[in-house]
C-alpha positions as CSV (number, residue, x, y, z in Angstrom):
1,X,204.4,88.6,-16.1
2,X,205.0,90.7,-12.7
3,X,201.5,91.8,-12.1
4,X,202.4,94.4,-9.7
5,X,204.1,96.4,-12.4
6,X,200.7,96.9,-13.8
7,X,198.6,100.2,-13.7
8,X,195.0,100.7,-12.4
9,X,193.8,100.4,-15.7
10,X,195.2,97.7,-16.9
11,X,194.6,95.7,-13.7
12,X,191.1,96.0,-14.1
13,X,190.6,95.0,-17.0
14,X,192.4,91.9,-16.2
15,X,190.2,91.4,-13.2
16,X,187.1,92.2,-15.5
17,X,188.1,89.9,-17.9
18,X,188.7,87.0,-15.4
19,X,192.6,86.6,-16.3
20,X,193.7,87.7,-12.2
21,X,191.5,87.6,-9.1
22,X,191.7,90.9,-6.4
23,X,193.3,88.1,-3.9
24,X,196.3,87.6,-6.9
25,X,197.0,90.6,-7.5
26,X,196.8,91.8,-3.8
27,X,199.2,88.8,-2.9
28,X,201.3,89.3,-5.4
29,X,202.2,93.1,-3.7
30,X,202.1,91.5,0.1
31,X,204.7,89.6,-1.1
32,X,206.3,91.8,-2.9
33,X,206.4,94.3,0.1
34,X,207.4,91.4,2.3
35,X,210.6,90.9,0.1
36,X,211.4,95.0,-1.5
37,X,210.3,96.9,1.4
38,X,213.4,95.9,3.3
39,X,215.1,97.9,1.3
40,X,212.6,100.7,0.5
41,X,211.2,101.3,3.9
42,X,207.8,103.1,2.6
43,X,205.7,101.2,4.8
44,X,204.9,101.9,9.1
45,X,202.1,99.1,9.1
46,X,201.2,96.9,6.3
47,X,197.6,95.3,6.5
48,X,198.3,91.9,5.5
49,X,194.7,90.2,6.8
50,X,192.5,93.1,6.3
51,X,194.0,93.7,2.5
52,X,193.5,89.9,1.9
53,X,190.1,89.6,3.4
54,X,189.3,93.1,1.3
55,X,190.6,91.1,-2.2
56,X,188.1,87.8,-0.9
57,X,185.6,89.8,-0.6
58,X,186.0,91.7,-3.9
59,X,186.3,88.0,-5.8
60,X,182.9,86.9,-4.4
61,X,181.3,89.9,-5.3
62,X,182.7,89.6,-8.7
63,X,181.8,85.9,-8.8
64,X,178.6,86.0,-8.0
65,X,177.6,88.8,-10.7
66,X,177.3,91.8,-8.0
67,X,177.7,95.0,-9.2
68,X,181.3,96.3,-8.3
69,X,182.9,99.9,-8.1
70,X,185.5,101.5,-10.2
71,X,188.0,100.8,-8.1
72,X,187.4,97.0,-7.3
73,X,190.2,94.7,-6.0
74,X,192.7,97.4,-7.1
75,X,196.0,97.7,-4.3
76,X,196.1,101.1,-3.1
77,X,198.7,102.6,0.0
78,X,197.6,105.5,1.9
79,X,200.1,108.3,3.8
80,X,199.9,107.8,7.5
81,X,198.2,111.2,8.2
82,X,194.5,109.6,7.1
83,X,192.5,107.8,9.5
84,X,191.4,104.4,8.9
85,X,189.1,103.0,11.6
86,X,190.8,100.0,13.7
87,X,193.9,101.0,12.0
88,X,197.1,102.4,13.8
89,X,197.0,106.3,12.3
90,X,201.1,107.7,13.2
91,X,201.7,110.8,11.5
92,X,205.4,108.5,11.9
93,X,205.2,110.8,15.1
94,X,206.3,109.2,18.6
95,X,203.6,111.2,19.6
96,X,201.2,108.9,18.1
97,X,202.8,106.1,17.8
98,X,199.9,103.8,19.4
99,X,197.2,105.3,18.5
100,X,194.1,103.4,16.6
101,X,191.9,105.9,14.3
102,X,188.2,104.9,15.6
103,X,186.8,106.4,12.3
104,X,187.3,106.4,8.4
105,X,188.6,109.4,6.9
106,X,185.7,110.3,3.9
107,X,189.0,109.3,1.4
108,X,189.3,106.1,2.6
109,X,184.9,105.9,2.6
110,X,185.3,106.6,-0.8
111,X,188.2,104.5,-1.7
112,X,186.6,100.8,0.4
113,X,182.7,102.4,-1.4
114,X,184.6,101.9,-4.9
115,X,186.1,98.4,-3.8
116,X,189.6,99.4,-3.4
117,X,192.0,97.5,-1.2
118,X,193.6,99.0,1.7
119,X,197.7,97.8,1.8
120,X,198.6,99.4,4.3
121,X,200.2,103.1,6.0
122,X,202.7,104.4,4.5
123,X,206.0,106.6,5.9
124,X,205.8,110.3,5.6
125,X,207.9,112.9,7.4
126,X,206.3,113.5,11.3
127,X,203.3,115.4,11.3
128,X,203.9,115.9,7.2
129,X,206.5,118.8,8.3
130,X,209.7,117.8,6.1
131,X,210.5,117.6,2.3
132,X,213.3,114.4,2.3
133,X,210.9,111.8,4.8
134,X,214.2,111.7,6.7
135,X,212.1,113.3,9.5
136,X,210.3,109.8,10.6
137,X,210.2,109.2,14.0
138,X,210.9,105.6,13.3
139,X,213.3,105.7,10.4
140,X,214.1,107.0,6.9
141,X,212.5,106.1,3.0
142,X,214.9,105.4,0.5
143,X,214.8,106.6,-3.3
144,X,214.1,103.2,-5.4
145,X,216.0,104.9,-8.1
146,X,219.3,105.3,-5.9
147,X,218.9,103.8,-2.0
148,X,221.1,106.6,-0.6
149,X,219.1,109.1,-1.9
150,X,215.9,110.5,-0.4
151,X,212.6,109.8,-1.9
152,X,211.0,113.9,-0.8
153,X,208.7,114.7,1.1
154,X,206.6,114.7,3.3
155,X,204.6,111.8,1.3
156,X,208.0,110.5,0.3
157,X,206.7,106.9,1.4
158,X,203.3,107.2,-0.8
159,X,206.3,108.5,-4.1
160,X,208.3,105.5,-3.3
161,X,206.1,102.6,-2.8
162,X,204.1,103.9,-6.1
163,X,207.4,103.9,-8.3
164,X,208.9,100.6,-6.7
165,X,205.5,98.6,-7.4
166,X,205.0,98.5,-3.1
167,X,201.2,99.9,-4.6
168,X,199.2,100.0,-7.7
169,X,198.8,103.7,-6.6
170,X,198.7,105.9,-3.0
171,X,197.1,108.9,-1.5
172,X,199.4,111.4,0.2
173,X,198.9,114.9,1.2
174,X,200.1,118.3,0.1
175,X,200.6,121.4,2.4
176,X,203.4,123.1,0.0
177,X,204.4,120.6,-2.0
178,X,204.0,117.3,0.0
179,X,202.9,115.4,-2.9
180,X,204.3,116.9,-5.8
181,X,208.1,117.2,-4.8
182,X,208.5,113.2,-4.3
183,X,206.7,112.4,-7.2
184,X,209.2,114.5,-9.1
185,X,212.5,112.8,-7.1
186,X,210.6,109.2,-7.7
187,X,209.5,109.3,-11.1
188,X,205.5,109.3,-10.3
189,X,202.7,111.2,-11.2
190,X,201.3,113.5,-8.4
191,X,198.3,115.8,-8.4
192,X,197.7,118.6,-5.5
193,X,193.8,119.3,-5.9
194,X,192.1,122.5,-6.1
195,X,192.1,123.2,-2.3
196,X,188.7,122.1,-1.1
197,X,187.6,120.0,-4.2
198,X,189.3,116.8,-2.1
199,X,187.3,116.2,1.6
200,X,190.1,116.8,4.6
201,X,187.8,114.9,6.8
202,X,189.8,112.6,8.7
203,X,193.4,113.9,7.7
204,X,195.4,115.0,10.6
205,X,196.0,118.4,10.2
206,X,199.1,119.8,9.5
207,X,197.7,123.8,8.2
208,X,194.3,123.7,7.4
209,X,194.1,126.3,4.8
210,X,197.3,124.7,2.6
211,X,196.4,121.0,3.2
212,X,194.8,119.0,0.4
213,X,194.9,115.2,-0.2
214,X,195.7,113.7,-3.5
215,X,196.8,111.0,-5.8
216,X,200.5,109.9,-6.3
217,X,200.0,107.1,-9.4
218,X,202.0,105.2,-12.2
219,X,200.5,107.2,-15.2
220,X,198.0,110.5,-15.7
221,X,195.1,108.0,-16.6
222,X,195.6,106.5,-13.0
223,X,195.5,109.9,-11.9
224,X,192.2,110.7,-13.7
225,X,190.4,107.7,-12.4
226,X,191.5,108.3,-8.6
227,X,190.5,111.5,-9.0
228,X,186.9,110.2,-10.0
229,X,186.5,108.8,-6.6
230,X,188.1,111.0,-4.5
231,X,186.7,114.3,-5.5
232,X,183.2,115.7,-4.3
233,X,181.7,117.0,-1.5
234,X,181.4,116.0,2.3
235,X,179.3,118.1,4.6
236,X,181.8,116.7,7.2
237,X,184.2,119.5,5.9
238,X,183.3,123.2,6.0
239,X,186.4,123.8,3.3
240,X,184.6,121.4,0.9
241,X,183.2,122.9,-2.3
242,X,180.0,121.9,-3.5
243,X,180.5,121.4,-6.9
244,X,179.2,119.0,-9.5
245,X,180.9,116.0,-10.1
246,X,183.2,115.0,-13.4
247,X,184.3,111.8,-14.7
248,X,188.0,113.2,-15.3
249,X,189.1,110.2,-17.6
250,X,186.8,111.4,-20.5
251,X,189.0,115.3,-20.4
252,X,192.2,112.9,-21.7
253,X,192.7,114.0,-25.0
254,X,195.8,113.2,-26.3
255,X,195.5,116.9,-28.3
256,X,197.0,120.4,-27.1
257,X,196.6,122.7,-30.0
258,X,195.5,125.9,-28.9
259,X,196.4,125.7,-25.2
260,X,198.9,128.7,-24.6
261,X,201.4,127.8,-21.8
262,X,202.8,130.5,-19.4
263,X,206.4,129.6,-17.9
264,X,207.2,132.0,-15.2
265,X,210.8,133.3,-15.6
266,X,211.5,133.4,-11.6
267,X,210.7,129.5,-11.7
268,X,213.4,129.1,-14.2
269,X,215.6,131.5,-13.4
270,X,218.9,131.6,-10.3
271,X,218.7,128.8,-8.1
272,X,217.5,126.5,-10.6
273,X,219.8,123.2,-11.5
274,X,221.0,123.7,-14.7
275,X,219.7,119.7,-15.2
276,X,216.6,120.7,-14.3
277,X,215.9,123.6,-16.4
278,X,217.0,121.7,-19.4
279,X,214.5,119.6,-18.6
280,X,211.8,121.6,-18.5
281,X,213.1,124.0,-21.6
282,X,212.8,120.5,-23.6
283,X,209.5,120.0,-21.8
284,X,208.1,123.5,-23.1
285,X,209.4,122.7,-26.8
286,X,207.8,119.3,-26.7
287,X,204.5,121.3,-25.7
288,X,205.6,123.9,-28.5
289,X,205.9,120.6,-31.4
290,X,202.4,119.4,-30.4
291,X,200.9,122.6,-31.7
292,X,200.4,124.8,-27.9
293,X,201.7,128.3,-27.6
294,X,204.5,128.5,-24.8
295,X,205.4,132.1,-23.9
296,X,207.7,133.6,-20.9
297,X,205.4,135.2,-18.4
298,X,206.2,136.7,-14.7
299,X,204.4,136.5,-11.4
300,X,206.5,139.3,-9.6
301,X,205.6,138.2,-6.1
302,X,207.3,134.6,-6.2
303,X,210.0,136.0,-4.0
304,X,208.4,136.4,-1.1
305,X,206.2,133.2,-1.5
306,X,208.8,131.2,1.0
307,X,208.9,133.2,3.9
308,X,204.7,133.5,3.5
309,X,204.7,130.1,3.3
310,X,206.4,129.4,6.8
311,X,204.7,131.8,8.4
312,X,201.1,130.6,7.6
313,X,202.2,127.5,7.8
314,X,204.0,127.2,11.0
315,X,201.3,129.6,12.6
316,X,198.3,127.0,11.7
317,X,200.6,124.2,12.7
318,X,200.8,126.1,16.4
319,X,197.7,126.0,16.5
320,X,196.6,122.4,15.2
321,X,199.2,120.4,17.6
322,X,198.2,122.3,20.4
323,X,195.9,119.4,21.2
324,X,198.8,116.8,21.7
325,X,199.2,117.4,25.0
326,X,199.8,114.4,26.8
327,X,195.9,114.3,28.6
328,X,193.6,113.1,26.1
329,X,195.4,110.6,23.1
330,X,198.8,110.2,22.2
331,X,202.0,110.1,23.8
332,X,202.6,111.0,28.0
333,X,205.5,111.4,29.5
334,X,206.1,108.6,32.3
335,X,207.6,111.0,35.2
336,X,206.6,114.5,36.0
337,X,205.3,116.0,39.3
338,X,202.8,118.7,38.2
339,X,200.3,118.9,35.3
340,X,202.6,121.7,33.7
341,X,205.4,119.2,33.8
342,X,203.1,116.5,32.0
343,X,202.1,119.0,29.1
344,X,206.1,120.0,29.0
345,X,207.4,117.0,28.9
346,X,204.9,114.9,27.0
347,X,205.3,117.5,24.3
348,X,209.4,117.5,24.3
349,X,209.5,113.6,24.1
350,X,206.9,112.9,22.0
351,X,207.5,115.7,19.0
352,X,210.5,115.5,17.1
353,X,212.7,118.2,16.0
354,X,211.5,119.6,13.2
355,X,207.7,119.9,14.4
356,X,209.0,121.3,17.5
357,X,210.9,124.1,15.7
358,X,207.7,124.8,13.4
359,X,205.7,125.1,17.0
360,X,208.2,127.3,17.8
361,X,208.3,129.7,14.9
362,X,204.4,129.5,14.7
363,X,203.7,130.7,18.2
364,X,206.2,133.2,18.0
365,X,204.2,134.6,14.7
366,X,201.0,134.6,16.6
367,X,202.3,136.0,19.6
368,X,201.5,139.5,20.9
369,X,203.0,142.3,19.5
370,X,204.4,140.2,16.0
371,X,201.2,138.7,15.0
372,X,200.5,141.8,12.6
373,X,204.3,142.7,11.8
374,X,204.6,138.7,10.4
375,X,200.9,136.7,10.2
376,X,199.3,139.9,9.1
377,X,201.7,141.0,6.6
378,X,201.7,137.3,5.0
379,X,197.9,137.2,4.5
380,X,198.4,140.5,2.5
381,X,201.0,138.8,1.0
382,X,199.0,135.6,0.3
383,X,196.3,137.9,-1.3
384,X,198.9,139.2,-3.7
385,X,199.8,135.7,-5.1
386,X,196.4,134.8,-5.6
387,X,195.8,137.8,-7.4
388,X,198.9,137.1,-9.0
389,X,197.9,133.7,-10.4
390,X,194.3,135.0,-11.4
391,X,196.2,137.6,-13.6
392,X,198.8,135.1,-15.3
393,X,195.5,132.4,-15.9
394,X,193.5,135.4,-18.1
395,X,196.2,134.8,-20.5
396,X,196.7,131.4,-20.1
397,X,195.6,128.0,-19.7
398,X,198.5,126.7,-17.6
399,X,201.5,127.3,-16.1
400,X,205.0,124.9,-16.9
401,X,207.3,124.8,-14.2
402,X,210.2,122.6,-12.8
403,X,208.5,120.8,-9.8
404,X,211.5,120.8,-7.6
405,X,214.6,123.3,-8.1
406,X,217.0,120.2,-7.8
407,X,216.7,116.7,-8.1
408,X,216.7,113.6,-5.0
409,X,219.8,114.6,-3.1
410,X,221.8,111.9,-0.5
411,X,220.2,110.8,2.8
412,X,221.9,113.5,5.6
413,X,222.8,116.0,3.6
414,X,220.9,118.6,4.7
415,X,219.6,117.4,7.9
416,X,221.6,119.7,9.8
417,X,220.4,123.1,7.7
418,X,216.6,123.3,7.9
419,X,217.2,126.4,5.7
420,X,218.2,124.6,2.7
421,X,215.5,121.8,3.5
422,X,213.3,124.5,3.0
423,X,214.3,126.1,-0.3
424,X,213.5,122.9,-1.9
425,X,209.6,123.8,-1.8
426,X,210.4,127.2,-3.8
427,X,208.5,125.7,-7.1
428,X,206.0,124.5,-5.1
429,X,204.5,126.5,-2.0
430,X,203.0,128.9,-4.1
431,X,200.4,126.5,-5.5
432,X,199.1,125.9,-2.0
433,X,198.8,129.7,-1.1
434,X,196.8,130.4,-4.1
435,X,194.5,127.1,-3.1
436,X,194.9,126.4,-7.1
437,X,195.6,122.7,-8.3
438,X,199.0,121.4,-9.8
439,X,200.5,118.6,-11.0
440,X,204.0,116.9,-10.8
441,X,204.8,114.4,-14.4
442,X,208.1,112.9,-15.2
443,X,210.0,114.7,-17.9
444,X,213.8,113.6,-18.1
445,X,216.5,112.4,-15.9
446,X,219.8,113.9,-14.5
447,X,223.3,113.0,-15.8
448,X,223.1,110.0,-12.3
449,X,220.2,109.0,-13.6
450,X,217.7,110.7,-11.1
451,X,214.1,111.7,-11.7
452,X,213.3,115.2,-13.0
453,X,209.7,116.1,-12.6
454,X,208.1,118.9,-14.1
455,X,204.8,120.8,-12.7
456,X,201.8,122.0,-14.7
457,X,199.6,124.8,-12.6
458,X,195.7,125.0,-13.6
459,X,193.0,127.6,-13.0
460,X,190.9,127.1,-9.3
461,X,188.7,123.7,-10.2
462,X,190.4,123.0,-13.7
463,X,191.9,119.7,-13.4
464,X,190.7,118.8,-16.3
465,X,192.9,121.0,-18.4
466,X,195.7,119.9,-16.1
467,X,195.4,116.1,-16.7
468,X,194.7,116.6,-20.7
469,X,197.9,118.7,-20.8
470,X,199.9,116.5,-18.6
471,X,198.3,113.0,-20.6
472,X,199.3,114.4,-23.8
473,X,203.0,114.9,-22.8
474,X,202.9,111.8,-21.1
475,X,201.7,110.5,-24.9
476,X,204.6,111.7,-26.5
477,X,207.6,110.8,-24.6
478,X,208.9,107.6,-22.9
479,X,209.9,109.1,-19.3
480,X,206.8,107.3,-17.8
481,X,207.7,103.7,-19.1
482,X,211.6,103.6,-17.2
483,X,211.8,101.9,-13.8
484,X,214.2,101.7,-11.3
485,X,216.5,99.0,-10.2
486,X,216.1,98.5,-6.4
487,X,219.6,96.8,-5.1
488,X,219.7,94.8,-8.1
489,X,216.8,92.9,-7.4
């Protein structure tokens, strides 16, 4: 038996039943990153000693009848935007390429309190600003299911490493769809938090009023248990609600009768592959077979959700990476004559293209006389959805959309239009301007054989619903059980 095709839940309960030890298992996906990630490429620094000395640790514990958290001995990979103290922290930015977190993000406190095992950083697009991971400043992640495809984005390193058994699970992060659009083009199951139910405390910051760290897992019960340890409050984070806190595996029901699904028509509507909304039409009659109501609803203001989405986004980003300026951390430039030349130059060298053209279009949104004719106008605009949402959730329970409007397209193929880059996150920025939580489940495959993922949307704080909804589905069809075939191996 490969044990690193196993999920959280039924690795622990070999490793409570004494059939593996933590070391095993985490040997058993050293080795297997040692040999797959060649091809894969999800990984900027793998933690060989610490993850090891983690797993020893664990086994004594266990040994000597100490009590042990949900989480022990279980392999987990975390997105290279998350500090972990003594631990290189990239953001797969030149701009940080050397430099050493000197503090735990509260995830990762939560994560090592719990007894998980640390793997190792995984790729992500620089700075979390991409949708394909093809914006690395060290190199590209590859699609297990097809090698010339892209994985998505930005955590298209956490997606890839979770559906090519390089982790038992991974955190990544979600500004617009971060999370949510890989785990749809790999297969994986991906939840985007209510924004604020997850700590931000020791993520690099991308745009602090979109970003929210979750789960990327193997299966919804995975999902429900990660969520058990990282949600709740930190009084390290002013975002952070302070709510109390649920044990999300007992909300998975296998049982939707009397749920009443919405499925917004401009989700499903032009622009939408053809593959894709077969998918999710199949999806919604599955749902419709298991005794739920699924109805056709609208939320008017999803055209103007993109452009909002930039706007805010690349304005907060402005602002954020304003601090990598060559002085204090991170990359400086080796020549330049005056300390304007330092900030001009460190900053040119060390960001890459894409962040520098976000920079760009945020400081020219903030700037005076456009900051109220675009930042202004997209806050009214960000109102709207959220009243939007509100309005479509006092009818129903949950919303059934495709995740992504297409499915994992070939490595360079949009590299060279930004534009079309960007209407990939169409299903998915809305979720993050509205702050409500969503969550990406495999439901069917293309005619090449290529992951279609489709997104449920929940009320503000019901993840519950969410994972019962998602769990039941997951129940009653045999998408979650296929794997890929990485070059033949």
């Amino acid at each position: 038996m490969d044990i690193t095709t196993l999920t959280i839940h039924e690795a622990k309960k070999m490793l409570e039943n004494g059939e593996i030890t933590s070391y095993e298992l985490t040997k058993a996906y050293i080795d297997r990153i040692k040999k797959i990630d060649p091809i894969i490429k999800s990984y900027v620094t793998v933690c060989e000693d610490r993850a090891l000395q983690q797993a020893k640790m664990i086994d004594e514990k266990r040994k000597n009848g100490e009590a042990l958290g949900s989480l022990a001995g279980i392999p987990i990979g975390i997105k290279d935007n998350m500090c972990i103290k003594g631990v290189k922290t990239t953001c797969s930015s030149k701009m940080l390429e050397n430099f050493v977190a000197p503090y735990n993000a509260t995830v990762i406190e939560n994560l090592e309190k719990e007894g998980a095992v640390i793997l190792g950083k995984l790729n992500m697009d620089e700075f979390a600003m991409g949708a394909s991971t093809e914006r690395s400043a060290f190199f590209p992640t590859k699609n297990p299911w097809n090698i010339s495809k892209v994985p998505g984005g930005s955590s298209g390193g956490s997606a890839a490493a979770v559906s090519a058994d390089l982790a038992i699970a991974t955190l990544g992060s979600d500004t617009g769809g971060s999370i949510r659009q890989p785990s749809s083009f790999c297969s994986t199951v991906g939840l985007k938090p209510t924004y604020g139910l997850v700590s931000r405390y020791g993520l690099v910051a991308f745009a602090s009023s979109l970003d929210q760290i979750g789960p990327i897992t193997k299966d919804v019960e995975d999902c429900a248990l990660m969520m058990n340890v990282l949600a709740g409050h930190d009084s390290r984070d002013t975002t952070s609600a302070n709510l109390e806190k649920l044990e999300y595996t007992q909300f998975l029901q296998n049982d939707v009768k009397g749920l009443k699904i919405g499925m917004p028509k401009e989700y499903i509507g032009e622009g939408i592959n053809d593959e894709v909304k077969s998918a999710i039409l199949s999806a919604a009659d599955k749902f419709k077979s298991l005794g739920a109501t699924v109805e056709e609803c609208s939320i008017p203001v999803t055209e103007y959700v993109l452009p909002t989405y930039y706007i805010i986004a690349c304005a907060e980003a402005s602002s954020n990476l304003g601090r990598f300026d060559g002085i204090r951390y991170g990359y400086r430039a080796k020549e330049y004559s005056t300390l304007k030349e330092l900030y001009e130059k460190s900053r040119s060298e060390g960001f890459g293209e894409e962040v520098k053209r976000r920079i760009l279009l945020g400081t020219y949104v903030l700037s005076s006389g456009y900051y109220d004719a675009y930042y202004t106008k997209a806050q009214k605009v960000r109102t709207m959805v959220i009243e939007q949402f509100k309005q479509a959730f006092n009818k129903y329970d949950v919303l059934l959309t495709p995740t992504s409007p297409i499915t994992a397209y070939d490595i360079g193929s949009k590299t060279d239009d930004p534009v079309a880059m960007y209407l990939s996150d169409i299903c998915t920025v809305s979720i993050n301007i509205a702050g409500v939580p969503a969550i990406s489940i495999p439901c069917g495959f293309d005619s090449d054989n290529m992951p279609i993922g489709m997104q449920l949307i929940g009320k503000h704080f019901d993840e519950k619903t969410l994972l019962r909804c998602a769990y039941t589905f997951e129940k009653n069809t045999d998408f979650n059980s296929m794997k890929p075939e990485i070059g033949g191996i």
